[in-house]
C-alpha positions in Angstrom: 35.2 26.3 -53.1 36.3 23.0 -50.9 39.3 24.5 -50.5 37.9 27.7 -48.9 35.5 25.7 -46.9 38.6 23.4 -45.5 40.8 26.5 -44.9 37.9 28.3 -43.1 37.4 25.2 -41.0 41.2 24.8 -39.9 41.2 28.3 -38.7 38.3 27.9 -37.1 39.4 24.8 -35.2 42.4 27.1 -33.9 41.0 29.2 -32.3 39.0 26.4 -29.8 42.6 25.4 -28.8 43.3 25.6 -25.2 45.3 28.7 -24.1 47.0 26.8 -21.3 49.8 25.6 -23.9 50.6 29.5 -24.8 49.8 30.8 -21.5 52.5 27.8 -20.6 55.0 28.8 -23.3 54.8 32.4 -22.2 56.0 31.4 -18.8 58.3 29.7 -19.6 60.4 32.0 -21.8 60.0 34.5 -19.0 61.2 32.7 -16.6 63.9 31.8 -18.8 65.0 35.6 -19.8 64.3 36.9 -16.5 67.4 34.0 -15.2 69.6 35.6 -18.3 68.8 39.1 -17.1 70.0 38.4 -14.2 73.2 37.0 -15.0 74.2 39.5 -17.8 73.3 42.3 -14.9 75.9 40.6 -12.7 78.6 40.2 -15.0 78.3 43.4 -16.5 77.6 45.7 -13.3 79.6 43.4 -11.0 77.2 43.3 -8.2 73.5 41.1 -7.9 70.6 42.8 -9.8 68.1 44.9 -7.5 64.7 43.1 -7.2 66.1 39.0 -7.8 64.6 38.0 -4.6 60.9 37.6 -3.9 59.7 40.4 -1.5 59.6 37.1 1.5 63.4 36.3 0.5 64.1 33.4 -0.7 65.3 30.0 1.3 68.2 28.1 -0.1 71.0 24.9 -0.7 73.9 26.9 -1.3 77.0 25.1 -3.3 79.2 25.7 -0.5 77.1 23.1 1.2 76.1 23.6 5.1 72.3 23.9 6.2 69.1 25.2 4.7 69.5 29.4 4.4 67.2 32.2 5.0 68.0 35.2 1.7 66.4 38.3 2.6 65.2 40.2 -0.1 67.1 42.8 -0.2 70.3 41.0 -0.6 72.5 42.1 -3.0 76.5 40.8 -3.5 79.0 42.3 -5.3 81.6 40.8 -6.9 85.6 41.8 -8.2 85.2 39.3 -11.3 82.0 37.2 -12.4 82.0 35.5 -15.6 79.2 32.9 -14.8 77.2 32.1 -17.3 73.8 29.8 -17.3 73.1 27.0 -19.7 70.7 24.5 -20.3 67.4 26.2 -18.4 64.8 23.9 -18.2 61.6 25.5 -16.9 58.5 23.8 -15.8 55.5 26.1 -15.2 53.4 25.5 -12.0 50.8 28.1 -12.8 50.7 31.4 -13.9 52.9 33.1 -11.4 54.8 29.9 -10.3 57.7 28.2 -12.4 60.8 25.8 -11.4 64.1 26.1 -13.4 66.5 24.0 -13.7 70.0 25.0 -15.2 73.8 24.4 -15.3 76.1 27.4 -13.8 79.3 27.7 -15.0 82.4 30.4 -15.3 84.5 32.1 -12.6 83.7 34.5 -9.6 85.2 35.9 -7.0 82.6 37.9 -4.0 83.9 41.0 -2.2 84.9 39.3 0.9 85.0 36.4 -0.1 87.8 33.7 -2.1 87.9 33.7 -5.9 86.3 30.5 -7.0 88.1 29.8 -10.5 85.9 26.6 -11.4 82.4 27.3 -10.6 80.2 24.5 -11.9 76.8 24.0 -10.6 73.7 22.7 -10.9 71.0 24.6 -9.9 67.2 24.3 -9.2 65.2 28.1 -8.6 61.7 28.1 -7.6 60.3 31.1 -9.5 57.2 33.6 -8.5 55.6 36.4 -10.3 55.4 39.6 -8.1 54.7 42.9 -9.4 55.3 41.7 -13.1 59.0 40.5 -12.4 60.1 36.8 -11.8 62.0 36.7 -8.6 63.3 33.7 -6.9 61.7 32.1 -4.0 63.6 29.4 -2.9 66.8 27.5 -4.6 69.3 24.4 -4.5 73.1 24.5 -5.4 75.0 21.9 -6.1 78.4 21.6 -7.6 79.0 19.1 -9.9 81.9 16.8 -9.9 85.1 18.7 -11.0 83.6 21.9 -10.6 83.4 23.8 -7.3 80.2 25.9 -5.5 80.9 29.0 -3.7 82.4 29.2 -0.4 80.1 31.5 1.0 78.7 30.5 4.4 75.8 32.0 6.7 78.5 34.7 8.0 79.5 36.3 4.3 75.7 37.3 2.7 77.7 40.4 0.6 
């Protein structure tokens, strides 16, 4: 009987925990899936997946370096090779329809118009919002990391 009485008391004290820490751990993995979504759409249709960018674009660091720019939403690249693939994502919720990621980028791609870039290797911040039930990105920071390159897209090349 005092075993029944402790069990029924454990459960009982579960369900007063705060929701915040699953709510939290919800976000997080779909944040996380959403970023792997994206970059299995890319390297297997060869072209950006519809719907990455919030509905207000997205404002951005790129790795080719140069000044702060403006993504419109309906941006999409497309690409002769892309083998990029993300590791380490680190996401830290903000609320329930805000996140920030943090991740390492890493393969080879080459953008229509653009020069192949054989040694992509970035590190990459996304600031993450729910609209509409998907998590698109609302602003981002590229950076290459040493003895990798970034992208050499510039203002001018947005395909």
């Amino acid at each position: 009987m005092r075993a029944l009485v402790l069990v029924v008391a454990i459960l009982s004290s579960l369900t007063l925990l705060p929701t915040a820490a699953v709510g939290q751990a919800s976000v997080e993995d779909a944040v996380r899936q959403a970023i792997l979504d994206q970059y299995a759409f890319q390297r297997e249709n060869l072209r950006d997946m519809p719907g990455t960018y919030s509905q207000e674009g997205s404002v951005e660091f790129w790795s080719s370096g140069g000044l702060l720019q403006q993504v419109p939403p309906e941006m999409l690249r497309e690409f002769e090779f892309n083998t990029l693939t993300v590791k380490h994502i680190t996401v830290i919720p903000l609320s329930a329809d805000a996140a920030v990621a943090h991740m390492y980028v890493e393969g080879s791609v080459h953008m229509k118009g653009l020069q192949p870039v054989p040694n992509y290797l970035t590190r990459s911040t996304l600031v993450m919002v729910l609209e509409n039930g998907d998590w698109v990105t609302r602003a981002a920071h590229w950076s290459p990391i040493q003895g990798g390159a970034g992208t050499n897209q510039t203002a001018g090349t947005t395909n």
